[in-house]
N, C-alpha and C positions, 0 to 999 in steps of 0.2 A: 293731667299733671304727671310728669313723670317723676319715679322713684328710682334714687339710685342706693344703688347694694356697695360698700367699697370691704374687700378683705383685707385684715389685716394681720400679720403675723408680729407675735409677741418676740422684741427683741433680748439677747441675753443681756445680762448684767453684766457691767465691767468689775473689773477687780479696783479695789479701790482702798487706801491707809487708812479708812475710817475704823477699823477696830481699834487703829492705835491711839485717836484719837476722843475715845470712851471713857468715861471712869461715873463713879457713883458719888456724888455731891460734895460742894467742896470746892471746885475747880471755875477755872475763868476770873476773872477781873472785877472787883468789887464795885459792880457801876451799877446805875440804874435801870429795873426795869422796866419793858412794855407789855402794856396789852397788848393779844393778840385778838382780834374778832374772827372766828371764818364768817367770812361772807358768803357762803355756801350752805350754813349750817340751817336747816330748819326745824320748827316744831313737830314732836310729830301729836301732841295733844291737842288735835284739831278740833274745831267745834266743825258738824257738819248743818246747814242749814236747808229747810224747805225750800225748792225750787220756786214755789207757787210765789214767792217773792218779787218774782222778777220776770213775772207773766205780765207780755205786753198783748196789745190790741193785736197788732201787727204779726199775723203769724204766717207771712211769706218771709219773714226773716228766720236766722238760728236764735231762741231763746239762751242760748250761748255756746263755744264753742270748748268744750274742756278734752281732759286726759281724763279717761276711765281708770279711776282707781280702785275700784269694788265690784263685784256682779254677785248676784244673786238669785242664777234662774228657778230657784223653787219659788220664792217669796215676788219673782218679778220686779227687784227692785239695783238699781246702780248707786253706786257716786261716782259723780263729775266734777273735776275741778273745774272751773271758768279759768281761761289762760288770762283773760285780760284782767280780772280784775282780783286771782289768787284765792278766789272764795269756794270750797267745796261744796256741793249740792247736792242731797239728796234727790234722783228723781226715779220712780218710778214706772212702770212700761204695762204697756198689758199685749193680750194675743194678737190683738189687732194695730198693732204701732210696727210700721212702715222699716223695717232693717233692713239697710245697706251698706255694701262695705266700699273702698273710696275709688270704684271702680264702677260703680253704680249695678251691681252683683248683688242681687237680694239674696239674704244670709239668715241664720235662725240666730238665734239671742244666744246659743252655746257658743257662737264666732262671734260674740264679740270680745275683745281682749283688751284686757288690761295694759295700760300705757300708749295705747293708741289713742289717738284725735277725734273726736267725732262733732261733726253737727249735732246739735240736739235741739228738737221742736217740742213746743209744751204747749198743750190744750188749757182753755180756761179751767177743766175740772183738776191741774197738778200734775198730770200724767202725760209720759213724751208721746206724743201721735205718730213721731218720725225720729229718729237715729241715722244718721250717715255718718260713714266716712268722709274724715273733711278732706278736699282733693286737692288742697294746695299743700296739703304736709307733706314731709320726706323721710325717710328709712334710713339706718345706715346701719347694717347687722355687720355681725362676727368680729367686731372690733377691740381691741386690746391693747395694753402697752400704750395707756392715754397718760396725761399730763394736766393733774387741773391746778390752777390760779385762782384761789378762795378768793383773795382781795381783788380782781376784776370776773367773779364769776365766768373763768376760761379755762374753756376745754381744748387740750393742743394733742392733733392727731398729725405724727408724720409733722408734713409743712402743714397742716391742714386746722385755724382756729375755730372753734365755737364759741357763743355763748350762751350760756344757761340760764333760763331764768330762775328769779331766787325763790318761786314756787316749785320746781321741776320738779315734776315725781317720780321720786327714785325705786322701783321694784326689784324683791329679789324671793324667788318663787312665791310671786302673788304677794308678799309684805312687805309695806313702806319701809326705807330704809335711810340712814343721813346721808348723804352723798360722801360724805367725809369716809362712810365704809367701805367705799370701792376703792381699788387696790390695782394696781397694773396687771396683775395677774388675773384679773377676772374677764369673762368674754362677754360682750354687751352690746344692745340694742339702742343705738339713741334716734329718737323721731323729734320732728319740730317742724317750724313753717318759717321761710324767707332765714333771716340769719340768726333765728333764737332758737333754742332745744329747749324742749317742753318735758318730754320724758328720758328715760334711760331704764333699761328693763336689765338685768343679769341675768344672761342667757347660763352661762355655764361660772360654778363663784372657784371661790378658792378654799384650799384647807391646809395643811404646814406637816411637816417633817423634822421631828426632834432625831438630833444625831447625838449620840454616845461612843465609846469609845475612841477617841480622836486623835489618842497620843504620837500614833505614827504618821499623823496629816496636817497639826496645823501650825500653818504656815503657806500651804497647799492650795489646793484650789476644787471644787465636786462641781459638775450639772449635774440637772433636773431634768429632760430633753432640754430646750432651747437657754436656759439659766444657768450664770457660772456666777458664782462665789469663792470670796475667800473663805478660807477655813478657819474657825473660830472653834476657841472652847465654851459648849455651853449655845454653840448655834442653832436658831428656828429660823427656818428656812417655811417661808410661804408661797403655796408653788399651786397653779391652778389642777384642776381636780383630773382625775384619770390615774391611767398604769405607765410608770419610768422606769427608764433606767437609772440608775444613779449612780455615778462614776465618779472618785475619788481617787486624788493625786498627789502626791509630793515628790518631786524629782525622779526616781526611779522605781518606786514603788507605790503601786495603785490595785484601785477592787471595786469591784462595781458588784451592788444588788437592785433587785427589782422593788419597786414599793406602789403600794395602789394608796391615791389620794383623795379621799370623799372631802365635799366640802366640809367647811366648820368643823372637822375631825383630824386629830395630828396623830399620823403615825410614825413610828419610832424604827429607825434605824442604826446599828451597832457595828461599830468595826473594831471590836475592843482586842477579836483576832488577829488581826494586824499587828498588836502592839511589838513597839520592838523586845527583844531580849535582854535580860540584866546581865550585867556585865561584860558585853559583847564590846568591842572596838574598831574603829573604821578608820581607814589613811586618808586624809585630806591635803591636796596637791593645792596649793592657793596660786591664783596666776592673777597679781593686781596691779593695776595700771591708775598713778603711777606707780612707779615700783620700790618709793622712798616711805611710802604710805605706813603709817604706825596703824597695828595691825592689834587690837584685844580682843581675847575670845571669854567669855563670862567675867570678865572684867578684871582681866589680869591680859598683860602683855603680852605675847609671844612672838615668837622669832620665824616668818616665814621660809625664809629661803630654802629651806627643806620641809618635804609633807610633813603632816603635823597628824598624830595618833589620835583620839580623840573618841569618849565613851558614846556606843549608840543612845540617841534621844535626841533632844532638842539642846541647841546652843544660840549664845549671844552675842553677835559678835559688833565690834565699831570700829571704823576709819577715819582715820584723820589725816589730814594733810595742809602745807601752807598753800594758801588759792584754789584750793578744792571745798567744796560742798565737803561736807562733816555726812557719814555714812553709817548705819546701821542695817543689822537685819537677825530675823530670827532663823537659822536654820537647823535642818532632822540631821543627824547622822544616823543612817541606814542600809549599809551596803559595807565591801570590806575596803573598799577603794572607790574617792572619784575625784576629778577636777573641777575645783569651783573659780570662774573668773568674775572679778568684777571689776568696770570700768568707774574711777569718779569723774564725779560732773566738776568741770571748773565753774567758780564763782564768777570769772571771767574780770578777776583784781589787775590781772598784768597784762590785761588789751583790753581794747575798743568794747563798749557796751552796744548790744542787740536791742533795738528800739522794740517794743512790744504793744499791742494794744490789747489786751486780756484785761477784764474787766477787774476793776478795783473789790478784793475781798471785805467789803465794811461789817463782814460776821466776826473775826475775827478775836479772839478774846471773849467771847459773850457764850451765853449758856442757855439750854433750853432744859426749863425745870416741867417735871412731872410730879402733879402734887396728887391726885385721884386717878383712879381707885388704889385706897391705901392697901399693901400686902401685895400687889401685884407682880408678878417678873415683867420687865419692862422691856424687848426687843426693839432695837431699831434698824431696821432693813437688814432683820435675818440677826442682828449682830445681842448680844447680853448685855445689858447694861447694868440693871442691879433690879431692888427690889423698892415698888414706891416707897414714899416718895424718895425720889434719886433725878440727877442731872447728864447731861453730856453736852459738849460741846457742840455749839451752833456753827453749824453749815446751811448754806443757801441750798434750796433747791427743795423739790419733794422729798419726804421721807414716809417709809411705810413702818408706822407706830405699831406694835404685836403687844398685847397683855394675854399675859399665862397666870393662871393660878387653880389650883387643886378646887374641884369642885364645883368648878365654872365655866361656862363655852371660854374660848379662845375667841380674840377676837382682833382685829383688825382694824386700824383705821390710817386715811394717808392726809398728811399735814404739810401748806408750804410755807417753806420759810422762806420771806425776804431777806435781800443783802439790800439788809439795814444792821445801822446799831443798837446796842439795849441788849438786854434780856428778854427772857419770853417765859410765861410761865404758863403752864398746860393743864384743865382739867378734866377728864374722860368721865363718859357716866359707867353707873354702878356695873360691877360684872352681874351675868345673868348667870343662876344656878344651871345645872345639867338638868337633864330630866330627870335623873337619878334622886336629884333633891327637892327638885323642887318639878310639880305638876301643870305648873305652867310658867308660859313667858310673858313678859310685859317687853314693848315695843321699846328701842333704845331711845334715852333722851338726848339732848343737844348737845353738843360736845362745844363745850363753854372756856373761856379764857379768861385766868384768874391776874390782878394786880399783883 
């Protein structure tokens, strides 16, 4: 059986009006909500049971065919999940039991790995005789920048769909994890056989970059190597693990530092030297089209036709016009002089309308509520949103959920939202202490959906 290896390279992030689209509870249209289920979500308070269960006569067959999710070569002992029938199994090995890997390459029991497929054969005494690699599975490393569909358990790589079954064991250095905690940002292994994926291993995970000082960037834009954002106050930014650049921008003024990123650990980045200067003033040449356009800058009037003085920092400005799209924006005043143009969009009132087939937004107006873990700072894709329980506005499409809070891992999870109507209301499990507080971790539980 052949194994195919596909690379894939993580793409950036677009820039997108979803900060302005954020606030903390309150917000959206007084309708009904819905449940959400992931269909992706499992337990991980597994019972494991004796193999010796499911000892048949017949041992030219596999006693079953599972994902290795445990080894233990002091004690000689595994667990197997059974793919078909989602039941974990404890089965035991001894010196003399038969290991192979799916090459038919006889291997010691330290190769065998976690999240791979094996044949497994069991003696009437409990104990496997035989171990193989099963040869119909397939591989797919180094892949990133995925897209999953809780509600039809699908994994979209590229043009490329999976699906997952609703057992799939998810690893990430050696411990079960919800699927819901993989993140686009992380680099990963997924194995399975014919059109189902059975495992996912995280190869390399993720960890975040808290930014401070931001006064002379947002609005702006920073990567990460491959990753661009808009600039937010109060942004975490989740960015797979390693050493970056990190390059920050707003118009003509930008600064780049280096930052190293261990998983599950956020480190902190500062541009508070940047900021601009008090009292300082810059000339703004406005060049807007059309050029009848009522022009307010922090929400008073003014009169374009000559530059316009204006204190360094941040300003407000809006456009109006008849049969034009209505216009905003925020921008820095930074520099002693520049020319800013903007073109509006016509509404298209005084001619022919442009047939369109872009899909109907039926998120619109509806909110997606975070009720647990209460206390938390709540990010969504990098952006602030407030503190549990709090709200923001429902958009279609993956979102990558972040909880921050003092004294607890950071942690990550990615949620999709259908374009459907309703509400949707979200409960995350407990934050885990740091080591600092607490001397051990308990495994995350299922990330549940509240009425």
């Amino acid at each position: 059986m052949k194994r195919y290896v596909i690379k894939l390279v993580a793409l950036g992030a677009c820039l997108t009006l979803f900060m302005s689209q954020i606030a903390c509870s309150g917000i959206g249209k007084a309708k009904k909500s819905s449940t959400i289920t992931p269909g992706s979500s499992i337990s991980l308070g597994r019972v494991v049971k004796k193999v010796d269960d499911i000892v048949e006569e017949d041992t030219a067959k596999p006693t079953l065919t599972g994902v290795l999710t445990f080894i233990d070569t002091a004690k000689d002992m595994t667990h197997m999940l059974d793919i078909s029938s989602g039941t974990e199994y404890e089965v035991p090995y001894t010196g003399a039991t038969d290991i192979k890997d799916a090459y038919e390459k006889v291997v010691a029991d330290v190769s065998l790995e976690p999240g791979q497929i094996y044949d497994v054969y069991v003696g009437k005494n409990g104990k496997a005789n035989a171990i193989y690699g099963n040869s119909d599975s397939w591989e797919r490393s180094d892949v990133s920048d995925i897209t999953i569909d809780e509600s039809s358990r699908k994994i979209t790589i590229g043009a490329t769909n999976l699906y997952y079954d609703e057992n799939a064991v998810v690893l990430s250095d050696g411990a079960r994890i919800n699927i819901a905690q993989i993140v686009k940002q992380d680099n990963l292994t997924l194995r399975g056989i014919g059109e189902k994926l059975y495992s996912i291993d995280v190869n390399n995970g993720h960890g975040y970059v808290q930014f401070t000082g931001l006064d002379a960037f947002v609005g702006g834009y920073v990567t990460i190597g491959k990753q661009l954002f808009a600039v937010t106050e109060g942004m975490l930014v989740t960015s797979p693990v390693g050493v970056y650049t990190v390059e920050i921008q707003l118009e003509d003024v930008s600064a780049s530092k280096t930052v190293t990123i261990n998983k599950d650990e956020t480190s902190s980045v500062d541009f508070s030297e940047y900021a601009p200067k008090a009292d300082m003033y810059g000339t703004v040449n406005f060049s807007i089209t059309p050029s009848n356009a009522i022009l307010s800058i922090d929400n008073v009037e003014v009169d374009y036709s000559e530059p316009i003085s204006l204190k360094y920092g941040r300003h407000y400005l809006t456009l109006v016009c008849n049969h034009y799209e209505q216009y905003s924006e925020t921008f820095v005043v930074n520099s002693s002089y520049k020319t800013k143009v903007i073109d509006m969009i016509s509404n298209g009132s005084t001619g022919t309308t442009k047939e369109t087939t872009t899909t109907k937004d039926n998120t619109n107006g509806y909110t997606v509520s975070v009720e647990a873990p209460t206390g938390a700072a709540l990010y969504v894709d990098s952006v602030y949103v407030g503190v549990i329980p709090c709200s923001f506005q429902k958009t279609y499409g993956n979102k990558t959920i972040t909880l921050k809070q003092e004294g607890y891992k950071t942690v990550s999870y990615t949620i999709s939202v259908l374009n459907t109507t309703g509400n949707l209301k979200y409960s995350f499990p407990e934050m885990v202490k740091t080591e600092l507080n607490s001397g051990t971790e308990s495994e995350s539980s299922k990330v549940e959906s509240l009425k």
